[in-house]
N, C-alpha and C positions, 0 to 999 in steps of 0.2 A: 540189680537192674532197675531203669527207672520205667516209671509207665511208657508205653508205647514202643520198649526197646525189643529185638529180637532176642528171645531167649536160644533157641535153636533153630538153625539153618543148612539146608541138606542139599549140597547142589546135585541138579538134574540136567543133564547132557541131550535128555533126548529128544528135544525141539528142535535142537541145532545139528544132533544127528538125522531126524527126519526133513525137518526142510532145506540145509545145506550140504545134507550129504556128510557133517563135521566127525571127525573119528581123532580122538588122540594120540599124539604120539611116542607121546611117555608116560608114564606111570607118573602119581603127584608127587609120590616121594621120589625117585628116580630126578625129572625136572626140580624138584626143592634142593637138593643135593648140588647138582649144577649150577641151577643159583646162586645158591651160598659160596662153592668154590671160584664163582665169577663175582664175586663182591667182595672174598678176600681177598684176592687178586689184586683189588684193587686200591684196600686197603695197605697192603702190602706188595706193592711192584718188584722190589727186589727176588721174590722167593719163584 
């Protein structure tokens, strides 16, 4: 790491839950899975 870099970073929802009302609607791995099978997709149009 160099100076000034983020060694560890933890995200926190709950700002955006209290003043938006914001609630997730998938799980990160759930959503990362989806992802990735919308980007092989795309790499790959045939399949």
């Amino acid at each position: 790491f160099r100076a000034g870099d983020v060694r560890h970073s933890l995200a926190d929802i709950s700002k955006a839950s209290t003043y938006f009302g914001y609630s997730p609607s998938q799980r990160i791995g759930d959503g990362l899975h989806v992802a990735m099978e919308w980007y092989v997709s795309l790499l790959n149009p045939s399949a």
